[in-house]
N, CA, C and O atoms as a MOPAC input file, in Angstrom:
PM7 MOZYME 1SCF
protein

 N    275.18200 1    67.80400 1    29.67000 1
 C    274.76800 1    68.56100 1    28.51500 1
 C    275.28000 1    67.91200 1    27.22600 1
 O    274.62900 1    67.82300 1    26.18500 1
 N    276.54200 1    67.46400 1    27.42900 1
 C    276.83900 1    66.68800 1    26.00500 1
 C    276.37500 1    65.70000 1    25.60200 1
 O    276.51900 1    65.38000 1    24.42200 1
 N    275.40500 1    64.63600 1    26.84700 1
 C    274.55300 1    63.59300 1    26.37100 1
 C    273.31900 1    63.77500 1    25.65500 1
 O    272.78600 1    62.94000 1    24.92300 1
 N    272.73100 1    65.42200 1    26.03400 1
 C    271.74500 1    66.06900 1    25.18400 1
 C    271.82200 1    66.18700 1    23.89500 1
 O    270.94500 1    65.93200 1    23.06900 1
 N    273.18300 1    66.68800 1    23.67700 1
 C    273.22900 1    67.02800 1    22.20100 1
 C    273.68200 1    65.67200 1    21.13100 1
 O    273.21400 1    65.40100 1    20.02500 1
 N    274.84600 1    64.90600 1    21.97800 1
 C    274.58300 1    63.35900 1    21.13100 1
 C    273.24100 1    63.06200 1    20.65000 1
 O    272.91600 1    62.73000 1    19.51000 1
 N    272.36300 1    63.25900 1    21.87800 1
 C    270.75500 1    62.61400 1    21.54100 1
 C    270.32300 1    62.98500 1    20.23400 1
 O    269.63300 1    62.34600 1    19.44100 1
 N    270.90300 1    64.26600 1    20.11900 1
 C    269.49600 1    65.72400 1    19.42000 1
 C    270.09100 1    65.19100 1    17.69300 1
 O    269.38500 1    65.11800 1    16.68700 1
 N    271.45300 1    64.90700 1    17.79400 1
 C    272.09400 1    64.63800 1    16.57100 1
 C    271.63000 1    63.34700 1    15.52500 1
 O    271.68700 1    63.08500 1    14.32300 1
 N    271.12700 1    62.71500 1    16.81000 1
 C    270.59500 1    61.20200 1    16.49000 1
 C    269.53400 1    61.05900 1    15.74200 1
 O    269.41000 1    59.99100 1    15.14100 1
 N    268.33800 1    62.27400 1    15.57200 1
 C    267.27500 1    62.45900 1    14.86700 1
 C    267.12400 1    63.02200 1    13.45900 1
 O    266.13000 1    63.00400 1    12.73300 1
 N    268.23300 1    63.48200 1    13.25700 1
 C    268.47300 1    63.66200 1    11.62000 1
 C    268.89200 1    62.49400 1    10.84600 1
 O    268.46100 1    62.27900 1     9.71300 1
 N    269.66900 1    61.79100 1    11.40600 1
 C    269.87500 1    60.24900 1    11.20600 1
 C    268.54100 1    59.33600 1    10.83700 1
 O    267.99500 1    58.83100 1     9.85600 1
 N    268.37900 1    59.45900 1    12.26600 1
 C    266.90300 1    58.85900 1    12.16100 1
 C    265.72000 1    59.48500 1    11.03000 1
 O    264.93400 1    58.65000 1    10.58200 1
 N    265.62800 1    60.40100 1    10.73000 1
 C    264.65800 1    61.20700 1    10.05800 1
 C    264.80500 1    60.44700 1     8.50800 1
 O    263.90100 1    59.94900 1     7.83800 1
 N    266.20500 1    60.53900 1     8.20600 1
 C    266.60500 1    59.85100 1     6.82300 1
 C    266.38900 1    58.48800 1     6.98200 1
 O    265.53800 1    58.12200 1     6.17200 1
 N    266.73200 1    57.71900 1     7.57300 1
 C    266.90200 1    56.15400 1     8.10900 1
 C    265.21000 1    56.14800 1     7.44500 1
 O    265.02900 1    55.66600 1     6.32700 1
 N    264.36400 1    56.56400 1     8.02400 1
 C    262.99100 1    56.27800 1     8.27700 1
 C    262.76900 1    56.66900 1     6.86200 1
 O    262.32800 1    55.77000 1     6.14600 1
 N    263.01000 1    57.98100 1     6.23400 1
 C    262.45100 1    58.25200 1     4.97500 1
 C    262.92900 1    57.21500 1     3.88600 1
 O    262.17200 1    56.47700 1     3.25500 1
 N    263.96000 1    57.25800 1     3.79200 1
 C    264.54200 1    56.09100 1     2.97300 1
 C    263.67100 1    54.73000 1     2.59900 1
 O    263.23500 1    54.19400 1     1.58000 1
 N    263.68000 1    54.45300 1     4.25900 1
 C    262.92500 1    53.00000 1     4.43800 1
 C    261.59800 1    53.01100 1     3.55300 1
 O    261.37500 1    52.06500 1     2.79700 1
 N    260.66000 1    54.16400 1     3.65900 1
 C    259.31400 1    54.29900 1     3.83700 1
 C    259.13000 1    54.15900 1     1.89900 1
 O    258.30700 1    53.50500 1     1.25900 1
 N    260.50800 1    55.25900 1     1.30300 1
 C    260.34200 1    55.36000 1     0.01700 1
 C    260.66900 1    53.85400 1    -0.43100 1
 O    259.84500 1    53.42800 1    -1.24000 1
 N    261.64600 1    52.98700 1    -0.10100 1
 C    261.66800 1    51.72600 1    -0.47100 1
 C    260.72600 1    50.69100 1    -0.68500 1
 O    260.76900 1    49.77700 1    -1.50900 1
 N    259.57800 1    51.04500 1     0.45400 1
 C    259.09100 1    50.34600 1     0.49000 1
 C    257.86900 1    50.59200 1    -0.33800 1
 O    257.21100 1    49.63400 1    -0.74600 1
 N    257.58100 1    51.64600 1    -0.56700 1
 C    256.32800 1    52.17500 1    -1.99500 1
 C    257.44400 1    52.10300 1    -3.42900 1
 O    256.80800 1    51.80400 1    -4.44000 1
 N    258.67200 1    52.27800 1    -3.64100 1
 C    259.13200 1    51.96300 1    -5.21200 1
 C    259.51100 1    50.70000 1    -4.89800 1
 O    260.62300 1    51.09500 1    -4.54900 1
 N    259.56300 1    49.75300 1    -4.74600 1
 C    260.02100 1    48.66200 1    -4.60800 1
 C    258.48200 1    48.02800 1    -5.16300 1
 O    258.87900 1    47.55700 1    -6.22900 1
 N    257.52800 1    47.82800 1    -5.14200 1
 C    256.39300 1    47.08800 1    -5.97200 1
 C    256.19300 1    47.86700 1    -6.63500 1
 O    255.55700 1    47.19800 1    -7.45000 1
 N    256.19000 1    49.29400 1    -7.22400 1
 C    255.95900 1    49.98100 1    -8.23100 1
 C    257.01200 1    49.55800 1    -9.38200 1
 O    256.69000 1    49.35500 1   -10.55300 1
 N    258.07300 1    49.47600 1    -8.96100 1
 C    259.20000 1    48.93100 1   -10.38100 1
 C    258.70300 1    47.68100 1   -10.34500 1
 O    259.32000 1    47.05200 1   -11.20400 1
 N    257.69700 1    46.78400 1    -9.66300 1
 C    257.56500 1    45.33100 1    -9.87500 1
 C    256.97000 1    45.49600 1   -11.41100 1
 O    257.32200 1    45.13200 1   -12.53300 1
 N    255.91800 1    46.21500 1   -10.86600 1
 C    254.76900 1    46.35100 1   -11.42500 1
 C    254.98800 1    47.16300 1   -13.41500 1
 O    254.54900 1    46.99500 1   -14.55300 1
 N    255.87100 1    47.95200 1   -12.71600 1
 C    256.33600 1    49.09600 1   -14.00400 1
 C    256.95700 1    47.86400 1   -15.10100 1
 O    257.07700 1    48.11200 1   -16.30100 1
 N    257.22100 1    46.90100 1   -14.67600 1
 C    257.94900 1    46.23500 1   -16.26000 1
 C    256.35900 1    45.88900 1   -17.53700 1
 O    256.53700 1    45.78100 1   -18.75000 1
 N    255.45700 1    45.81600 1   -17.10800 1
 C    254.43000 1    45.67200 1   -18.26000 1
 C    253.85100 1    47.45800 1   -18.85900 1
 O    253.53300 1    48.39600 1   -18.12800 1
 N    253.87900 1    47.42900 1   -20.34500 1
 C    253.72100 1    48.50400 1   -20.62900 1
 C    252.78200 1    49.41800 1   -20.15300 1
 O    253.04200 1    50.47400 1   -19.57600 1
 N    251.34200 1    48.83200 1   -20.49600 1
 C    250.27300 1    49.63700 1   -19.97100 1
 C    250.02000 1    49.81800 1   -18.51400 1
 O    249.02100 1    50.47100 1   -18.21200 1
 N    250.96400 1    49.21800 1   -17.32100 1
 C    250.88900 1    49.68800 1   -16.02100 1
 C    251.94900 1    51.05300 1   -16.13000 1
 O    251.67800 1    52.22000 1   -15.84900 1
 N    252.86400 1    50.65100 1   -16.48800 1
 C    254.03100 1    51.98800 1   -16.49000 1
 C    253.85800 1    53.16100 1   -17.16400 1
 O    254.64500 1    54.10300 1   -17.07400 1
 N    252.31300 1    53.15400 1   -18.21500 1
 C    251.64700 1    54.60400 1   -18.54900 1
 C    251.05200 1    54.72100 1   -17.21700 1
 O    251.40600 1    55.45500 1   -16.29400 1
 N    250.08900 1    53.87900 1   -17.26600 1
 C    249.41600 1    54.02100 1   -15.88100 1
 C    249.76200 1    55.16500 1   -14.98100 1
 O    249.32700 1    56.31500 1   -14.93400 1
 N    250.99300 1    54.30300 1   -14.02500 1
 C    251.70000 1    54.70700 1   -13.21400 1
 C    252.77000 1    56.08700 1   -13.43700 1
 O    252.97800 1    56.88800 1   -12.52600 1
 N    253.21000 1    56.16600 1   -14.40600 1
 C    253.48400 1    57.79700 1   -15.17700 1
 C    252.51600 1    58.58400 1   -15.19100 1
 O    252.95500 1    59.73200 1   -15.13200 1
 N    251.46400 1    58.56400 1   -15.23600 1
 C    249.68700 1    59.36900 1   -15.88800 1
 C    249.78100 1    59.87200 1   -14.90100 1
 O    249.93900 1    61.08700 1   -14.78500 1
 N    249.65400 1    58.49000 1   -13.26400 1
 C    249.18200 1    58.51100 1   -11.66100 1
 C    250.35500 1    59.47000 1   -10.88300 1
 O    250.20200 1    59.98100 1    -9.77400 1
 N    251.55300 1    59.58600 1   -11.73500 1
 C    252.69700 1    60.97800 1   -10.68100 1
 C    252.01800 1    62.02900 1   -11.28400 1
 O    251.50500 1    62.90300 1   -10.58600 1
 N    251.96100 1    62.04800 1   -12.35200 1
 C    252.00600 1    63.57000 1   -13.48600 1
 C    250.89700 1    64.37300 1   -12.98700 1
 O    250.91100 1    65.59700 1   -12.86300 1
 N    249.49900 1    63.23100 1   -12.58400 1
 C    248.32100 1    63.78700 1   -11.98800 1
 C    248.10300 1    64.21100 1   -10.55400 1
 O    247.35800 1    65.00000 1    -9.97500 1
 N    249.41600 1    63.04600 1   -10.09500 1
 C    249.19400 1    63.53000 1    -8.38200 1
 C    250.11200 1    65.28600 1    -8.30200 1
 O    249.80000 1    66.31900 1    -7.70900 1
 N    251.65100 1    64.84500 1    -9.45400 1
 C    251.93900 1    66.62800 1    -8.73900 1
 C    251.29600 1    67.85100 1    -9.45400 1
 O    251.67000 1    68.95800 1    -9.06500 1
 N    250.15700 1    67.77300 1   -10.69000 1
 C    250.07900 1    68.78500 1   -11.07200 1
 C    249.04100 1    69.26600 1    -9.93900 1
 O    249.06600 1    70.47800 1    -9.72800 1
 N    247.93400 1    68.34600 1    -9.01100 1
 C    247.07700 1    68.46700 1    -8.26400 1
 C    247.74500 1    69.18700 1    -6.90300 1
 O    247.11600 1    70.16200 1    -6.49100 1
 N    248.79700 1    68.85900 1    -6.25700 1
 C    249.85200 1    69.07100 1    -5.28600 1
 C    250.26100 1    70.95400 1    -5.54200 1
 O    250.47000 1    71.78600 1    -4.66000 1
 N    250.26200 1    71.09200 1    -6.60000 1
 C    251.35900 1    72.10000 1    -7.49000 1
 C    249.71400 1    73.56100 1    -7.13900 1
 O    249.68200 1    74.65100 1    -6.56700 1
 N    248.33200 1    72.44200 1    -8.09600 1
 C    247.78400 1    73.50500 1    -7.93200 1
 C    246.75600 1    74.14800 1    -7.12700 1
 O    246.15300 1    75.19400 1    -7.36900 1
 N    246.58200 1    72.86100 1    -5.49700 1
 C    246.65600 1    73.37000 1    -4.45500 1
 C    247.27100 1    73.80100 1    -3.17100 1
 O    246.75300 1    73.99700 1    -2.07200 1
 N    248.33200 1    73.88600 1    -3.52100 1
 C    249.53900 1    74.93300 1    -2.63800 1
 C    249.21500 1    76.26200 1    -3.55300 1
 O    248.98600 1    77.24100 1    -2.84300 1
 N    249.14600 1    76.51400 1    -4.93200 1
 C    249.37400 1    77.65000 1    -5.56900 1
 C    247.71300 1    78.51100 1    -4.90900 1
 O    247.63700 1    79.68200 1    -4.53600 1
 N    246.77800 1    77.67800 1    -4.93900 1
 C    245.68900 1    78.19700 1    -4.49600 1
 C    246.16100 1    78.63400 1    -2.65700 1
 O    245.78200 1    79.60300 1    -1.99900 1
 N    246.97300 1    77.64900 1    -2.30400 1
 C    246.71800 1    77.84000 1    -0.65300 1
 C    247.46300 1    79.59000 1    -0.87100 1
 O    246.77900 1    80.45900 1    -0.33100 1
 N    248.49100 1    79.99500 1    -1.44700 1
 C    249.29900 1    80.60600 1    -1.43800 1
 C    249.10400 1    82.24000 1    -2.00600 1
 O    249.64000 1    83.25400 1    -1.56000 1
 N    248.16800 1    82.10700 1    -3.11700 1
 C    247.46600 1    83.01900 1    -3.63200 1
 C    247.33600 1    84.12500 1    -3.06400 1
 O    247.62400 1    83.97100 1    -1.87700 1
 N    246.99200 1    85.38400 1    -3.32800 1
 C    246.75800 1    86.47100 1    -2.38300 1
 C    245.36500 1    87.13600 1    -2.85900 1
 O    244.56700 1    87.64700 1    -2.07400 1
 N    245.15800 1    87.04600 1    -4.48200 1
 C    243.83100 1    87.42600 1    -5.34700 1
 C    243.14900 1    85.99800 1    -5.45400 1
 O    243.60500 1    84.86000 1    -5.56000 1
 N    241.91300 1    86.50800 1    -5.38400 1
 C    240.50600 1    85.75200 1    -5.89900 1
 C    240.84600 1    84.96300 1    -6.91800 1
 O    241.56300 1    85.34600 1    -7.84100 1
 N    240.31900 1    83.72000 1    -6.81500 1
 C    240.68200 1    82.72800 1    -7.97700 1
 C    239.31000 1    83.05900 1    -8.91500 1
 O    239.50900 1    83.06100 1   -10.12900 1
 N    238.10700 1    83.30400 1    -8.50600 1
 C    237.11400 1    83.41100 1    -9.59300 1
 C    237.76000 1    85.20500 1   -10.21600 1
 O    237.21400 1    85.76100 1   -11.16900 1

């Protein structure tokens, strides 16, 4: 039973290990890219638009009244 739970412990580790990696590897050419001005509006415009879109379909998923 205690080799179970070593195991089980091992996946929160892993969970970060992997997220880490994954975010490195998408900001790592985005700061390439971010040193010329008009990419780094760009790329500011491209978050601002992805979370207000994120923001206002969860708020729709979540809703309880009619959106019209």
């Amino acid at each position: 039973m205690r080799e179970f739970f070593l195991n089980v412990t091992r996946y929160p580790r892993y969970l970060v290990a992997l997220g880490l990696g994954v975010a490195n590897s998408v900001l790592e050419p985005l700061t390439a890219r971010a040193r010329n001005p008009v990419t780094a509006v760009a790329l500011i415009g491209a978050a601002v638009s992805g979370l207000l879109s994120v923001g206002l379909i969860l708020r729709a998923m979540v809703s309880t009244e009619p959106l019209a």
